[in-house]
C-alpha positions as CSV (number, residue, x, y, z in Angstrom):
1,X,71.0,99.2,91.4
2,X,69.7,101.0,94.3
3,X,71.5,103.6,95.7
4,X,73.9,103.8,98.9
5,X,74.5,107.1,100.4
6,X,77.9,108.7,100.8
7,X,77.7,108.2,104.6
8,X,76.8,104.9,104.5
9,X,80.0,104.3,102.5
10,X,82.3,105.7,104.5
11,X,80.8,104.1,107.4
12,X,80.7,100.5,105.6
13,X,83.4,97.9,107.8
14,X,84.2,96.2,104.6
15,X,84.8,96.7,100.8
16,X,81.8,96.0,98.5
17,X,82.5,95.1,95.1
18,X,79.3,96.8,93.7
19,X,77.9,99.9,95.2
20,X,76.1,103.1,93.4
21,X,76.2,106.4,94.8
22,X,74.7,109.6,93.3
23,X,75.5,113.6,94.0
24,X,77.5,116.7,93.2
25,X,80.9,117.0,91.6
26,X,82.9,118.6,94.5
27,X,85.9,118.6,92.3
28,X,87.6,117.1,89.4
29,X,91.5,116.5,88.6
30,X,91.8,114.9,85.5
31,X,95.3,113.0,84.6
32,X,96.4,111.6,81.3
33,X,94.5,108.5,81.2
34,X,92.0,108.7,84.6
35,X,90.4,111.9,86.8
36,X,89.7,112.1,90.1
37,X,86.1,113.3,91.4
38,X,84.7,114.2,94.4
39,X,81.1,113.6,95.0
40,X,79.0,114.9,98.0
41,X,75.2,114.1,97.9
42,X,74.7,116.1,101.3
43,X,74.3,112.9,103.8
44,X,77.4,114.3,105.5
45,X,80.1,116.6,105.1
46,X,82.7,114.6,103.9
47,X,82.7,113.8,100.4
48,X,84.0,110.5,98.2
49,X,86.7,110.0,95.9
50,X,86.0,108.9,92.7
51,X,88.9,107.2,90.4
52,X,87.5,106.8,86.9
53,X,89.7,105.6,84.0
54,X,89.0,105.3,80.3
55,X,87.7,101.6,80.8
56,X,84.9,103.0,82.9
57,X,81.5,103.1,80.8
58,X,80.4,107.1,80.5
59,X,84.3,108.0,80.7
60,X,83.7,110.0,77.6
61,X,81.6,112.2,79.1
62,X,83.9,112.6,82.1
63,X,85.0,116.1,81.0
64,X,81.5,117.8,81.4
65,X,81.4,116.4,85.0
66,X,82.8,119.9,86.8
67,X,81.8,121.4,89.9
68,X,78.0,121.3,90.6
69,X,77.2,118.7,88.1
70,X,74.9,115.8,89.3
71,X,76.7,112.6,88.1
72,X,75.7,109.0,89.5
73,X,78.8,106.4,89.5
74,X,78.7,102.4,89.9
75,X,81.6,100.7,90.8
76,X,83.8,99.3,93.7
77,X,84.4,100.4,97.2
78,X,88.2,99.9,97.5
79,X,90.6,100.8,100.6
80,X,91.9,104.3,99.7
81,X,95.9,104.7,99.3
82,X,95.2,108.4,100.2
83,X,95.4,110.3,103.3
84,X,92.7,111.2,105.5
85,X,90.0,108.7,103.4
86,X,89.5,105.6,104.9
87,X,87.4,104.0,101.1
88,X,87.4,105.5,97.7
89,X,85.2,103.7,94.8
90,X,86.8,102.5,91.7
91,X,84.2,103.4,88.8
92,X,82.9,100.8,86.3
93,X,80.0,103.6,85.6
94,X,79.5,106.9,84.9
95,X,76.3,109.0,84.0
96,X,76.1,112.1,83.5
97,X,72.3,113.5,85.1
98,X,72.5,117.1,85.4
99,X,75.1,119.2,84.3
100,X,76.7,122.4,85.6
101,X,77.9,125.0,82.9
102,X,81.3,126.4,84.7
103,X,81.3,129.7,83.1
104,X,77.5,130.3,85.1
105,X,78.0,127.9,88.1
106,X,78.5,130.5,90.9
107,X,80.2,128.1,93.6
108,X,83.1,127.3,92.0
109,X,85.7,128.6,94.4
110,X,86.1,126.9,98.2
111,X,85.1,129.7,100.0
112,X,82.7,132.3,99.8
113,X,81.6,135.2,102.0
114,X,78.1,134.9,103.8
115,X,77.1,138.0,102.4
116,X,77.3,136.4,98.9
117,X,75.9,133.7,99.7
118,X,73.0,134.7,101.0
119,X,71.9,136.1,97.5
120,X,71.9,132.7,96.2
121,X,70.2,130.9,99.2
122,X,68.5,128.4,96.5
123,X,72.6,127.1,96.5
124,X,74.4,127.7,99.4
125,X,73.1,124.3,101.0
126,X,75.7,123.2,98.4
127,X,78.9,124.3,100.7
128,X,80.0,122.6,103.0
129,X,79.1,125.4,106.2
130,X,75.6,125.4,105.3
131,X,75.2,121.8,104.5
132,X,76.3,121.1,107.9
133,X,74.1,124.6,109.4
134,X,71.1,122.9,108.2
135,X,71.6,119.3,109.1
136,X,72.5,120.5,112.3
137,X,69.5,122.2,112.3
138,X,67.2,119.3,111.3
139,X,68.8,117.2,114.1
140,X,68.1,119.6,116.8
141,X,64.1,120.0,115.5
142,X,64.3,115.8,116.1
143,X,65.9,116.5,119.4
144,X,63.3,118.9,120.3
145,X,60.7,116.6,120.1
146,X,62.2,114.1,121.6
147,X,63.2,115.8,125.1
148,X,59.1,116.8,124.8
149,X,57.8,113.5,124.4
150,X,59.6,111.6,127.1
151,X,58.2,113.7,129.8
152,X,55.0,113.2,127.7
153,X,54.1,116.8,126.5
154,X,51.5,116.7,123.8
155,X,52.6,118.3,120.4
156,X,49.7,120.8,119.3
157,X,49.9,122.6,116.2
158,X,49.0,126.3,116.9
159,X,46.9,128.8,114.8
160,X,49.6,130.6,112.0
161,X,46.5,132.8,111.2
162,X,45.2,135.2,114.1
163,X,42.5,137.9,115.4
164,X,45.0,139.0,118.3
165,X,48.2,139.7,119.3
166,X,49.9,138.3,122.0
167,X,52.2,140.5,122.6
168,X,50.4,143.4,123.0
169,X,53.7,145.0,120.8
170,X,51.2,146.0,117.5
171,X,54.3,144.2,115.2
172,X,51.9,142.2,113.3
173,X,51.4,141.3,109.3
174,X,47.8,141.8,108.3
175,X,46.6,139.2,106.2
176,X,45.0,140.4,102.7
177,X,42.4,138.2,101.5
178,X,41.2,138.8,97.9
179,X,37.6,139.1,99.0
180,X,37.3,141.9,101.9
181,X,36.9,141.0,105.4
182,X,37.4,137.3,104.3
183,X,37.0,136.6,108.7
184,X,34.7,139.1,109.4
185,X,37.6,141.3,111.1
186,X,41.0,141.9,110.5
187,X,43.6,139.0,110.2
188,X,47.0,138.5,111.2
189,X,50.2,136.3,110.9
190,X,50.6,135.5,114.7
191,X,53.6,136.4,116.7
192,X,53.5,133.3,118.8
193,X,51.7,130.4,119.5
194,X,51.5,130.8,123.4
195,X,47.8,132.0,124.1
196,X,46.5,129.2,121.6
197,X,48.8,126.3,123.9
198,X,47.6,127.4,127.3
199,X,44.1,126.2,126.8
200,X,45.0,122.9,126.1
201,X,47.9,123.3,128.8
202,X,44.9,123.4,130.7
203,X,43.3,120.2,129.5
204,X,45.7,117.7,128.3
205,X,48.6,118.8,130.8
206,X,51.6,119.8,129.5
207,X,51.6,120.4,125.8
208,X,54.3,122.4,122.6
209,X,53.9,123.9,119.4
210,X,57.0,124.1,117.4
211,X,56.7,126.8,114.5
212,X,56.9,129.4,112.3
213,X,55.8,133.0,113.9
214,X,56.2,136.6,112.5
215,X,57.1,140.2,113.4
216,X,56.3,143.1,110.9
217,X,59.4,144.7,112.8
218,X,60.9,147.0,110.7
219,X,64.8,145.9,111.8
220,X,67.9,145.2,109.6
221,X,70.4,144.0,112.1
222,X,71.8,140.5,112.1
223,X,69.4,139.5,115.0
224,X,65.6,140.3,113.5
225,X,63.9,138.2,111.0
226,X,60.6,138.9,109.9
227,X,59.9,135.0,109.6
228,X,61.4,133.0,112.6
229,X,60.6,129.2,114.7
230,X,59.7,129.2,118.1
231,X,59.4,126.4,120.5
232,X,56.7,126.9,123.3
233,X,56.0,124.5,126.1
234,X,53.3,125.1,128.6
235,X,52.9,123.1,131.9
236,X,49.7,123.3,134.2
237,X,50.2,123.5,137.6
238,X,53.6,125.0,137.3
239,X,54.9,127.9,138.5
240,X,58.2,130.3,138.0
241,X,60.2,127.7,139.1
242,X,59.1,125.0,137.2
243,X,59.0,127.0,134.2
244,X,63.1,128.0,134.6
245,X,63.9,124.4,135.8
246,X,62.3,123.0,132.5
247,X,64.4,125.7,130.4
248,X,67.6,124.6,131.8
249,X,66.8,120.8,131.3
250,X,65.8,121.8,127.8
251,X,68.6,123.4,126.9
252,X,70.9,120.9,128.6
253,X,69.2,118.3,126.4
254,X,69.7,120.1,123.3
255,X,73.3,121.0,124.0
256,X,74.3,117.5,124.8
257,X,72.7,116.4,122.2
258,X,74.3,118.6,119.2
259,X,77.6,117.5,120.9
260,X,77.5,113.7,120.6
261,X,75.0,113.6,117.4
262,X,76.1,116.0,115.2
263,X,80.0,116.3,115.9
264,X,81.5,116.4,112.2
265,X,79.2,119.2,111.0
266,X,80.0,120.8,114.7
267,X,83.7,120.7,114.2
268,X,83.7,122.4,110.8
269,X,82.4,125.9,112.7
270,X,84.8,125.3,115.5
271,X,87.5,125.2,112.5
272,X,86.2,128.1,110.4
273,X,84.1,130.2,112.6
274,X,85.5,130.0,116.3
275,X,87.6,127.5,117.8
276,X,86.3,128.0,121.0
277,X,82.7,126.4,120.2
278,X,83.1,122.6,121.5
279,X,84.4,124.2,124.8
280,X,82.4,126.6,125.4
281,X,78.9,124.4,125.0
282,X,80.5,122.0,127.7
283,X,79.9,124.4,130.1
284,X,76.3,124.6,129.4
285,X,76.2,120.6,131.2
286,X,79.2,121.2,133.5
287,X,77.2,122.6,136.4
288,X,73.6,124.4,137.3
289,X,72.7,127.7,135.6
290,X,72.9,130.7,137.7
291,X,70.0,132.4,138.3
292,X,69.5,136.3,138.9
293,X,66.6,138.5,140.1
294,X,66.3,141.5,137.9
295,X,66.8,143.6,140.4
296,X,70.1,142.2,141.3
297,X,71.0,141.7,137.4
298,X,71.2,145.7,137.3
299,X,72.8,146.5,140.4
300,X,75.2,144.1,138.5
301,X,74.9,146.5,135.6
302,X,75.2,149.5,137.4
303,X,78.2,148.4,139.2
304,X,80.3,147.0,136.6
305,X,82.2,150.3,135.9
306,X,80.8,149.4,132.2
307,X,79.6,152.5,129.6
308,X,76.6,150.7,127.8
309,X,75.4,152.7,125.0
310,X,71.5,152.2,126.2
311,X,71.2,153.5,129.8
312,X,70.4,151.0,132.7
313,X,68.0,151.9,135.5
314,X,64.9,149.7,137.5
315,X,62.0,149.5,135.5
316,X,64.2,149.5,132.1
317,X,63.9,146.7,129.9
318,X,67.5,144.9,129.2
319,X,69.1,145.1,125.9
320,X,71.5,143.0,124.2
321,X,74.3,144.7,125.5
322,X,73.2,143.9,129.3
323,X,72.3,140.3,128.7
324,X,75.2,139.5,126.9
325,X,77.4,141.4,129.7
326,X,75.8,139.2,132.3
327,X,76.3,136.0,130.4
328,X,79.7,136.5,129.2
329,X,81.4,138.9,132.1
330,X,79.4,138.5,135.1
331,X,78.4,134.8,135.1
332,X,80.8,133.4,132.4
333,X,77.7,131.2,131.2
334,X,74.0,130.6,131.1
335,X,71.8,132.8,133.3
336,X,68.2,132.9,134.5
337,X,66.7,136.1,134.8
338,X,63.2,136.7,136.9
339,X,61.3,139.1,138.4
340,X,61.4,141.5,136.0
341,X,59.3,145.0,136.9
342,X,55.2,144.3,135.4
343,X,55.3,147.5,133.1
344,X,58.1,146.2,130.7
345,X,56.2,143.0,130.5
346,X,53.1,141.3,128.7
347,X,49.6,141.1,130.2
348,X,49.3,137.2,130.5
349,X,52.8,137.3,133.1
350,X,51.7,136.4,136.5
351,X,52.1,139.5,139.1
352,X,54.1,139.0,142.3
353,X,52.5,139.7,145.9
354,X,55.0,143.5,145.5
355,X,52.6,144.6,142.9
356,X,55.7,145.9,140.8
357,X,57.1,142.7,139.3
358,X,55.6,139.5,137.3
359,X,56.9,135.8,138.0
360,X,58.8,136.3,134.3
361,X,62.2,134.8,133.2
362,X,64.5,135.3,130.9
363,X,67.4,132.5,129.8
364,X,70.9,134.8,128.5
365,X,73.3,132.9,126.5
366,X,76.6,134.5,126.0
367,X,77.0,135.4,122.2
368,X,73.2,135.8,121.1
369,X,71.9,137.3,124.6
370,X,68.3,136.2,125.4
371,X,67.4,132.9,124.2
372,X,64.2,131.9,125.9
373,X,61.5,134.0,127.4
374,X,58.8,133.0,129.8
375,X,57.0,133.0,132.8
376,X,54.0,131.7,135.1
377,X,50.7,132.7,133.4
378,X,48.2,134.9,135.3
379,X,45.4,132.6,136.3
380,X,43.7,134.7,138.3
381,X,40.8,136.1,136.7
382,X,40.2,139.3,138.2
383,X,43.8,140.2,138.1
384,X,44.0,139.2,134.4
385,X,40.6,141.7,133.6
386,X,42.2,144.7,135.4
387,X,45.8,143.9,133.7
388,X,44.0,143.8,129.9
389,X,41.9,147.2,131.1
390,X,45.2,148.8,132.4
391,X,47.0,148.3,129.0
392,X,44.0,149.3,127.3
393,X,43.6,146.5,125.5
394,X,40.4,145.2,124.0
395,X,38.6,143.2,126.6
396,X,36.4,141.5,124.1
397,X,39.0,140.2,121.8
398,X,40.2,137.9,124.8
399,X,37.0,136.7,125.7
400,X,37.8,133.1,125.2
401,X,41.2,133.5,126.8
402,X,39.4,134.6,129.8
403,X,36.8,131.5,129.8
404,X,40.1,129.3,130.6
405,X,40.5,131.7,134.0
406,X,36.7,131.1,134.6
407,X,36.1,127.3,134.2
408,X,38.7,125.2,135.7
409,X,41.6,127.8,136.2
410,X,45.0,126.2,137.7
411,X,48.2,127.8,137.7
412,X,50.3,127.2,134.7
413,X,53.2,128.7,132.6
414,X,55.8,128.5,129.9
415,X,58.2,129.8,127.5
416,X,59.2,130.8,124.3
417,X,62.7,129.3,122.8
418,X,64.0,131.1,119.2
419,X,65.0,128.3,117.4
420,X,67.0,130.3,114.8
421,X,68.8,132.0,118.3
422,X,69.3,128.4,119.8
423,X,71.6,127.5,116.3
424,X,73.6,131.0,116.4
425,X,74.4,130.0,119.9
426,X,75.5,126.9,118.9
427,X,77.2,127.7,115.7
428,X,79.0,130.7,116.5
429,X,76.9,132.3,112.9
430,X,76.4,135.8,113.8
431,X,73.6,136.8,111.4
432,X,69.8,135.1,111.8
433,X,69.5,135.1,108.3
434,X,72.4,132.8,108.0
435,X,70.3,129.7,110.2
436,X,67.0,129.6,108.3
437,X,66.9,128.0,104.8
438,X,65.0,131.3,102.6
439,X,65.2,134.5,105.2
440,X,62.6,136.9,105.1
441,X,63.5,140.4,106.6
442,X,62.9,144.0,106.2
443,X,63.4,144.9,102.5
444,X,64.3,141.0,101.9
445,X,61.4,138.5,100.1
446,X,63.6,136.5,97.9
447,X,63.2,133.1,96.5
């Protein structure tokens, strides 16, 4: 009999007197002459109830079926008597796949710390919080790709291997081939997927690459990975504006989205991790993002009568402390930040007619801080040479990067979202290697 899955059956309109479902034992009660099971097979958060009795073929074996044990069941879907559960199925089957010895499974109580569970990230898609976490997550990648495609951006699959760094930040993983010099020069995991997009930003339009990137950062706080997904969008002929315009419809899309698609699993961190999630990600659609020159974001700063532990002056860089305090204090919400001073930022950023700032932005969410990073790219050839020579970077190792500023330049930008950032936000999951299925991090190569 071919299978139905769990949320299929609680969805049906009707009973069916013949359905099959297969997952994990949730629970079990037994009773003198029947048990009770609960089966999830990960489809959704809720579970089934199974009522199995001694007529029900594979009953015997009913007593090896504890938590964790894959089991399949045949039988009825029947109105449930019991509260909260709209069917429950009446077995006529029971088989016994996989078992789960008790005295080894290590999910057997209802909750379990995040610490713990990270240790056994092979299981923890089994409870309920990161069953939701990562269909959640898989929704949102659809959701991605969807806002991209109906304004017809091109998906392009970036480089994972590279010569350069984009950057500029010398955070990279060399690659080690078994056969030296495998390229002919050194060999990297890139850190993002941005220069490789902006030449074919510059010939099929707008285009994205949505995918893994790396940072040999040597960080152990809850917010650095060492393995993480970015989303990055580049548009021709756009500017600043265009760039932060796209960012806030972006991030509208994707908010609205996780709110009317993926409501159950939503609802399970606003119960268990903070009620104030469904609430607070209204305000993300309920009017236009603010938006903030830096210069004004730390006269902000200065003013607030705040002590930050890092110190805030023009020409710093903002840390998490400041964004956050600008999102969740100053603006109560999404903010854009721009014009940030040229010396805290990358070579490729557009320069303003001042000669101190680039055309760069910065999208701060309360809870997580910066979310997206990006800015109008410098298309300007002469400006881009004397930027790369300034930072004393090697000229040659961008040579083809500059061809795109000879032949056919046009202005252009984009941005950088951290996908693994975006589902903190939404979540209310304060540790990044709680929102990616196996985390790598400093010290961390499990699994």
């Amino acid at each position: 009999m071919q299978r139905t899955k769990i949320k299929a059956a609680l969805a049906s309109e009707s009973p069916a007197p013949d359905i099959c479902i297969k997952g994990w034992v949730r629970t079990r009660r037994d009773a003198k002459d029947f048990s009770f099971l609960e089966i999830n097979d990960g489809s959704c958060l809720a579970g089934i109830q199974v009522v199995a009795d001694a007529a029900a073929s594979g009953y015997e074996l009913v007593h090896a079926m504890g938590t964790g044990a894959a089991v399949a069941v045949t039988g009825a879907l029947i109105a449930s008597p019991g509260k909260g559960q709209k069917w429950e199925i009446k077995a006529t089957s029971l088989e016994l796949i996989g078992p789960a010895d008790p005295e080894t499974y290590p999910l057997q109580k209802k909750r379990h710390s995040d610490e713990f569970l990270r240790q056994i990230a092979h299981l923890r898609p089994r409870t309920n919080k990161y069953g939701a976490l990562f269909r959640i997550r898989s929704s949102l990648a659809l959701a991605i790709h969807d806002f991209f495609a109906k304004r017809g951006f091109v998906s392009l699959h970036t480089p994972i291997l590279t010569g350069s760094d984009c950057e500029g930040a010398g955070e990279l993983f060399k690659v080690s081939a078994t056969e030296a010099d495998f390229f002919g020069k050194p060999a990297y995991l890139t850190v993002s997927g941005q220069l490789s997009a902006e030449p074919f930003a510059l010939a099929l339009g707008d285009v994205y690459t949505f995918g893994p990137t790396f940072r040999a950062e040597k960080s152990d706080t809850p917010r650095h990975a060492a393995e993480f997904w970015m989303v990055e969008p580049e548009m021709a002929f756009a500017d600043l504006t265009d760039d932060m315009d796209l960012a806030e419809a972006f991030l509208k899309h994707l908010v609205d989205h996780v709110l009317n698609a993926c409501q159950d699993d939503l609802d399970l961190f606003a119960k268990f991790v903070d009620t104030t999630i469904p609430a607070n990600l209204e305000t993300y659609l309920a009017k236009p993002f603010a938006r903030l020159p830096y210069a004004e974001a730390i006269s902000v700063l200065r003013a607030s009568g705040k002590t930050f532990d890092y110190p805030v002056s023009f020409g710093l860089d903002l840390q998490t402390e400041h964004e956050r305090f600008l999102a969740e204090q100053h603006v109560k919400g999404p903010v854009l930040v721009y014009d940030y001073p040229k010396d805290i930022k990358a070579f490729y950023m557009r320069q303003n007619d001042d000669g101190a700032t680039v055309a760069a932005m910065d999208l701060l969410v309360p809870r997580v801080g910066e979310l997206i990073g990006g800015s109008a790219r410098e298309e300007r050839l002469g400006v881009l040479e004397a930027r790369i020579t300034e930072l004393s970077l090697p000229l040659e190792a961008y040579g083809w990067y500059l061809d795109t500023r000879r032949f056919g330049s046009a202005p252009h930008a984009g941005f950088g979202l951290g996908f693994e950032r975006l589902l903190m936000m939404i979540t209310g999951i304060t540790n990044i290697r709680d929102v990616i299925a196996f985390p790598r991090a400093y010290n961390q190569l499990e699994f």
